[in-house]
C-alpha positions in Angstrom: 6.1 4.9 -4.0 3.1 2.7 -4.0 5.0 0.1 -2.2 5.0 2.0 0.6 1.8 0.4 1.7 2.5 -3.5 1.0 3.3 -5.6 3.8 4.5 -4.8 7.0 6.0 -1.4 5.7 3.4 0.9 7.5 4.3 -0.6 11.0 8.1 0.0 10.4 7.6 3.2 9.2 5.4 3.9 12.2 7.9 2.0 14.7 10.5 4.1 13.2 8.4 7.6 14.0 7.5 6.7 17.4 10.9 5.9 18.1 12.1 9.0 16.7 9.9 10.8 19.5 10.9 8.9 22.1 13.3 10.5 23.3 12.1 14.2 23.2 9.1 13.2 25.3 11.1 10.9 27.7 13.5 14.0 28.2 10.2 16.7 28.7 8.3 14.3 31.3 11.6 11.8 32.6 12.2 8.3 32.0 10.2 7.7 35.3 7.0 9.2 34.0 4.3 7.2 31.9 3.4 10.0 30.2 6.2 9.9 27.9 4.9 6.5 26.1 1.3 8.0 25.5 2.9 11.7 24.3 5.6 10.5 21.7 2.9 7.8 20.8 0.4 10.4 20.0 3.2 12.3 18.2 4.4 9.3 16.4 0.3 8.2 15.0 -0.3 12.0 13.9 3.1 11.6 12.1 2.1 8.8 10.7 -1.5 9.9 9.3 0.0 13.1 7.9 3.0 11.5 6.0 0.8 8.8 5.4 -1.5 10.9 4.2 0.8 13.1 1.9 2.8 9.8 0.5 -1.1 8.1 -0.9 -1.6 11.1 -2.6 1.6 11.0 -4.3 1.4 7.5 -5.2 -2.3 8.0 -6.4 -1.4 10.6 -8.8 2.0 8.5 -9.9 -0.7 5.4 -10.4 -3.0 7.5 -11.7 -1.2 8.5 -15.4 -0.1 4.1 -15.3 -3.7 2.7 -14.9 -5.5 5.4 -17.9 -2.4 4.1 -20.3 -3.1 0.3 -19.6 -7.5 1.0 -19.7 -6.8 3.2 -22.9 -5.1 0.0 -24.2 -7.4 -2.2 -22.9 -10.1 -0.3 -24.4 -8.4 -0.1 -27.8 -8.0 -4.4 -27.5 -11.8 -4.4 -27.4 -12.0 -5.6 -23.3 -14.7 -3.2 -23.0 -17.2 -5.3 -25.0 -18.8 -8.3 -22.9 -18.1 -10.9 -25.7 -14.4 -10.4 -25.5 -14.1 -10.1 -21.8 -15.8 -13.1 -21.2 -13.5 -15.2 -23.9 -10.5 -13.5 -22.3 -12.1 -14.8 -18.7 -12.5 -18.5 -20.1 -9.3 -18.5 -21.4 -7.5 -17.5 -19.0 -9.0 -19.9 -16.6 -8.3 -22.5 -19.3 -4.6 -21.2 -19.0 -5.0 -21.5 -15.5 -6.2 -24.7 -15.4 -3.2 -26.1 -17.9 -0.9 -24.9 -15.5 -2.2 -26.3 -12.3 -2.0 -29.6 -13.8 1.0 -29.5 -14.8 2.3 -28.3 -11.4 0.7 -31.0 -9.6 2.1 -34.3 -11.8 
C-alpha cells in the first residue's frame, strides 16, 4: 500500500479519476460546453483527496506495526545510546567509502 505514493503513481491514479468523470460531466453540460472540464476536474481532485486520504491512513497503520518491530530491535542492538550510533555512523561511511572506490577503478 505504501507504494501508492512513490513516483508518478498519484498523477495516474488522479488521470485515471478525472477520466472516469469525464464523461458524466461531458454528457450533463455537452461536449460543446467548457464546463464539463472544470466539473469532472473538480470531481476527479475531491476523488482524489478522499481516496487519497483513506489509502495514507491505511498505509500508516500497515507501517505503523513494521517501524515499532525494527526501533524495538534497534533499541535492543543498543542504537539508542550516542556511542554506538556514532560508531555505526563512521562505519558505515567507512563502508561507504570502500565501495565508492571500488566502483570508480
Amino acid at each position: 500500500m505504501p507504494k501508492c505514493y512513490h513516483g508518478l503513481r498519484p498523477l495516474a491514479i488522479f488521470l485515471l479519476l478525472w477520466a472516469a468523470a469525464v464523461y458524466p460531466a461531458a454528457c450533463l453540460f455537452g461536449w460543446k460546453d467548457w464546463r464539463w472540464v472544470a466539473v469532472s476536474g473538480g470531481v476527479a481532485f475531491f476523488a482524489f483527496i478522499v481516496i487519497g486520504g483513506w489509502l495514507y491512513r491505511i498505509a500508516n497503520r500497515q507501517a505503523t506495526g513494521t517501524y515499532l518491530a525494527l526501533r524495538r530491535t534497534l533499541f535492543e542492538a543498543g542504537l539508542n545510546q550516542p556511542i554506538v550510533l556514532e560508531t555505526s555512523k563512521a562505519q558505515c561511511q567507512r563502508l561507504n567509502s570502500v565501495i565508492v572506490t571500488r566502483q570508480k577503478r
